[in-house]
C-alpha positions in Angstrom: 100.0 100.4 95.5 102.2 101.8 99.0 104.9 103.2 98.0 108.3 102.2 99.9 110.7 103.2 97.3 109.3 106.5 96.0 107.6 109.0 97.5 104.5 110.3 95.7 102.9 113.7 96.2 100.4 116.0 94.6 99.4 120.1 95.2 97.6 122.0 93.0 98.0 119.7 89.5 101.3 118.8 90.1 102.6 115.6 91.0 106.0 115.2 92.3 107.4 111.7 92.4 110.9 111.2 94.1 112.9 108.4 94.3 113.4 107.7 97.7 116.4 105.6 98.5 118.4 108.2 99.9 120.7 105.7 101.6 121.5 104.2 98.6 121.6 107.6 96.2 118.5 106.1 94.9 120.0 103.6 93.2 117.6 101.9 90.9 116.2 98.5 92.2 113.0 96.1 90.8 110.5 97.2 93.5 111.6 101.1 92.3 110.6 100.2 88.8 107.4 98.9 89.6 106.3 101.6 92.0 107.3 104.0 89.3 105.7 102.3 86.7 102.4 102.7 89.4 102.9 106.2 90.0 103.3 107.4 85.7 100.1 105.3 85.2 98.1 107.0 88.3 98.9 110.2 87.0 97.9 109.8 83.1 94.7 108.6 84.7 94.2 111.4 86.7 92.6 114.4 85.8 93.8 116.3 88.8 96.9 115.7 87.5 98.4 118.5 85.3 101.9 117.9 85.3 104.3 115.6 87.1 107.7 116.1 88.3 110.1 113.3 88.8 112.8 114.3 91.7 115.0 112.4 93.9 115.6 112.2 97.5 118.8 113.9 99.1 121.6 114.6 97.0 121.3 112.6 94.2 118.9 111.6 91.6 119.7 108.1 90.5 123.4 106.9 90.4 122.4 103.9 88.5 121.4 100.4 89.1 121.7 99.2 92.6 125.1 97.1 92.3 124.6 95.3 96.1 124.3 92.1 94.1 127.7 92.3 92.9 128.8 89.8 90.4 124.9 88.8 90.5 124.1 92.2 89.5 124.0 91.8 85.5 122.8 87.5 85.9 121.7 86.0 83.1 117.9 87.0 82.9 114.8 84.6 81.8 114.4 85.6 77.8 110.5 85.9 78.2 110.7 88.3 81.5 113.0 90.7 81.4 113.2 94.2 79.4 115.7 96.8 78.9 113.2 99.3 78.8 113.6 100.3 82.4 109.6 101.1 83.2 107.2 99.3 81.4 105.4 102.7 80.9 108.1 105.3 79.7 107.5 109.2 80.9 106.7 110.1 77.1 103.5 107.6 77.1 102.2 109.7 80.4 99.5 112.7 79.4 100.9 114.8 80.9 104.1 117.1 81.0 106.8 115.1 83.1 109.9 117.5 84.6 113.3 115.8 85.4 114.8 117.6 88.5 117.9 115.9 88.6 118.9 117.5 91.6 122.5 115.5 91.7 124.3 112.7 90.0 122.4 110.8 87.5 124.3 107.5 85.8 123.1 105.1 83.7 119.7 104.1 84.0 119.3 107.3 86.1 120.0 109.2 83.5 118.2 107.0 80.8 115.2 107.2 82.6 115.1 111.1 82.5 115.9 110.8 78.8 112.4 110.0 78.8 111.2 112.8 80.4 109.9 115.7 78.8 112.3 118.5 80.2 115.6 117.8 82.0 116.6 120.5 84.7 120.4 119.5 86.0 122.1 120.4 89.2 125.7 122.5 88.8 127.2 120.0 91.2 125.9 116.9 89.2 127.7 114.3 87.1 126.0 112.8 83.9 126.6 110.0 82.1 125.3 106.8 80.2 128.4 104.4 81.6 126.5 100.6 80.7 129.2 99.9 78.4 131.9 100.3 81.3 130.0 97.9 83.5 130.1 95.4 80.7 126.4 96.1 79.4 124.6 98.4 77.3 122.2 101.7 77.5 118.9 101.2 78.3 115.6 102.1 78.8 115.3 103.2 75.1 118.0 105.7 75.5 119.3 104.8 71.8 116.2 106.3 70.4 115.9 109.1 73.1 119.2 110.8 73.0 120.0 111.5 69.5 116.5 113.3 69.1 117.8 115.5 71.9 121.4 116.1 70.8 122.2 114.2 67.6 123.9 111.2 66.3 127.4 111.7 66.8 126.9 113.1 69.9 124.8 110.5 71.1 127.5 108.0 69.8 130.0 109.9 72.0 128.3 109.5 74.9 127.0 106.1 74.2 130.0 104.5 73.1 132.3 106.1 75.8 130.2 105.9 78.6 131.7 109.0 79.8 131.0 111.4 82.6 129.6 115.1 82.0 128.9 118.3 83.8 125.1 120.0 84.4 126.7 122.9 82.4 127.6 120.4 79.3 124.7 118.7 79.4 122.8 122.1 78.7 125.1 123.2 76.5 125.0 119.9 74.1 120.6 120.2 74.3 120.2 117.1 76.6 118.6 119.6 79.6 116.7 123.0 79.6 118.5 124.0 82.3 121.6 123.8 84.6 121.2 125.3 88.8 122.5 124.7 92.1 121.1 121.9 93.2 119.0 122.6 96.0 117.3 125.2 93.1 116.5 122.7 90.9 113.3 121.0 92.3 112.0 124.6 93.1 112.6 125.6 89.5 110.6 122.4 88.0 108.1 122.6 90.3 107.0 126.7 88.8 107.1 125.3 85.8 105.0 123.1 86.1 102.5 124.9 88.4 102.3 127.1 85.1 101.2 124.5 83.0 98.8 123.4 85.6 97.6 126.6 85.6 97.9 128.2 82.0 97.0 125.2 79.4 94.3 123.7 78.5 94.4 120.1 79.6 93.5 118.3 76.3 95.5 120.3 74.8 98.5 120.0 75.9 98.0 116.2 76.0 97.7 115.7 72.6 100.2 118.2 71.7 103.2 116.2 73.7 102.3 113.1 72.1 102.4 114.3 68.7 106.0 116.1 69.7 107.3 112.9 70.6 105.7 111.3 67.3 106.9 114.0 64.7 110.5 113.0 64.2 109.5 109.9 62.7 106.6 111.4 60.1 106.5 113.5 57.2 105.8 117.2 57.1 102.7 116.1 55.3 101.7 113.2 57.8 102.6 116.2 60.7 100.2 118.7 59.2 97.5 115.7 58.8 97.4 115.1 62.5 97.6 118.6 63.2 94.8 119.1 61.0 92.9 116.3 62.9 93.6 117.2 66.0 92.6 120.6 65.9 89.2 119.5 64.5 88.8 117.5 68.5 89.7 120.7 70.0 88.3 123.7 68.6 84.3 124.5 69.5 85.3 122.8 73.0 84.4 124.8 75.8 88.1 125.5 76.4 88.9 126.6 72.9 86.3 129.4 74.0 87.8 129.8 77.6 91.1 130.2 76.5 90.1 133.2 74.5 87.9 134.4 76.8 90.1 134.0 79.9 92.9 136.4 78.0 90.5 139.1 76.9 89.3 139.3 80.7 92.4 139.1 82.0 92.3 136.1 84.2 92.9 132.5 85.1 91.3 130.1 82.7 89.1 127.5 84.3 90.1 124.4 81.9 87.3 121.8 81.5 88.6 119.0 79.2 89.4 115.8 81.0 92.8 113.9 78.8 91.5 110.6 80.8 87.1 111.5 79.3 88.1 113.6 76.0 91.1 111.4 74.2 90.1 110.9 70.8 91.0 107.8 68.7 94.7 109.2 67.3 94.6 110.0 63.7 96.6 107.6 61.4 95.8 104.7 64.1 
């Protein structure tokens, strides 16, 4: 696909996609959503692909939902086409680690969409805030099951129901980001992180590791420690299991084989 709304990128195993309507403070559109949707599925294919940051162009992140339409804006959709869901592939389905470097203002389904990332970094400068229910909709893009893992239910209800604005600062402080810098830091500062997941983990690894993250609210202790238990049965007496260790007692880089796209196994309990 050619991108015209995003801007796609990859250096050394990590992929940074921006959103790249800067004239608009990349305000979310339907050719965005599918060229995103494009961009997470090219990286969970590809194996030179270690991590993936998603960014956006200028000042801002995402300040919502493109309202050019105007009244038009929230139309009556056709039942069998439309989804809430924002991007038919969420960030937690992609293999990989994916970074949120809001690097400004995120609202409403710009925020919702990095509620499905796996790390939030947020600007100082920024405002945050889920505000559907003041434009006479609703969250979206699965944020009602995405936020209160990351800061609970009556804090989710807060900000669900109030649709209020919030500070970086807050938004670190309540656990909905990792981290809160000036702006123009916070692309640098996902970026290293992910360049040491590129470099440091084994791919497989950490593949099957975020997908079981995202999976353990909802099991047992004893249905966690099953899929550990078969999981770690696919990874050890791989040849990274031995390069790992062997890489630390040298005392240098590992040189990962495993392929997440070659080497997924069939996921235990499915």
């Amino acid at each position: 696909m050619a991108y015209e709304e995003i801007a796609f990128e990859l250096d050394h195993g990590v992929a940074v996609v921006q959103l790249d309507r800067p004239e608009a403070r990349n305000a979310f559109s339907g050719p965005m959503a599918r060229e995103l949707e494009d961009a997470y599925r090219r990286c969970d294919e590809d194996d030179a692909v270690r991590a993936v940051v998603l960014t956006g162009s200028g000042n801002s992140f995402c300040v919502g939902a493109d309202l050019s339409a105007g009244e038009e804006t929230f139309a009556k959709q056709d039942e069998s086409d439309f989804s809430a869901a924002g991007v038919s592939m969420p960030a937690w389905q992609v293999r990989k680690p994916v970074i949120a470097a809001l690097n400004g203002h995120a609202i409403g389904i710009g925020l919702t969409l990095a509620l499905q990332c796996d790390l939030r970094i947020v600007a100082e400068e920024g405002r945050y805030g889920i505000v559907q229910v003041r434009r006479g909709v609703m969250p979206d893009a699965y944020s009602h099951w995405t936020l209160p893992r990351l800061v609970g239910m009556e804090r989710a209800a807060e900000l669900l129901l109030t649709g209020r604005k919030f500070s970086g600062s807050e938004a670190v402080s309540m656990g909905l980001a990792t981290r809160c810098l000036p702006g123009e830091q916070v692309l640098q500062a996902a970026r290293e992180i992910a360049r040491e997941i590129a470099i440091h983990t084994a791919p497989l690894s950490v593949g099957l590791t975020k997908r079981l993250l995202w999976e353990s609210p909802d099991l047992s202790a004893e249905e966690v420690e099953a899929r550990e238990t078969a999981l770690h049965h696919v990874l050890m007496g791989r040849p990274d299991a031995i390069e790992g260790v062997m890489a630390w007692l040298e005392r240098r880089e590992p040189r990962w084989t495993s392929s997440v796209r070659k080497d997924w196994p069939r996921w235990p309990g499915s």
